[in-house]
Steps between C-alpha positions, in 0.01 A plus 500: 500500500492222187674621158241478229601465126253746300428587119372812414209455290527816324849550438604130504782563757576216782652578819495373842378665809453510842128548655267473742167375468334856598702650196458522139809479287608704219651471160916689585467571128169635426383500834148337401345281747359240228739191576538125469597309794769243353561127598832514683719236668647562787855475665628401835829653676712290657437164320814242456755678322663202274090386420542635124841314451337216661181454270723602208719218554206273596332535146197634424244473791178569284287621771608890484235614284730611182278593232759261280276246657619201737914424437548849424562598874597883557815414700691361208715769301 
């Protein structure tokens, strides 16, 4: 089952959740079904362990997608 990012439209609240195709999620806070599917990224488990450290110290890769625009690379603290 996919985790969906969601924002209620009626009490403005995001949260994720799990679902189903056949099933209609719900609002945990007002419990209204009126909701925004959000754009999301998504993460992989078990990528190389040292590859933040790595692009850190390789400088800014410009191709991550930061919305600082290219040079201003999400891996960099």
């Amino acid at each position: 089952m996919p985790i969906y990012e969601y924002a209620c439209q009626d009490c403005n609240h995001e949260f994720e959740a799990l679902t189903r195709a056949s099933t209609q999620p719900e609002c945990p806070k007002c419990h209204s079904v009126s909701l925004a599917k959000k754009l999301s990224v998504f993460a992989t488990a078990g990528a190389a362990e040292g590859k933040a450290a790595e692009m850190a110290a390789a400088g800014s890769c410009g191709s991550c997608g930061h919305p600082g625009g290219p040079g201003a690379c999400g891996w960099q603290q």
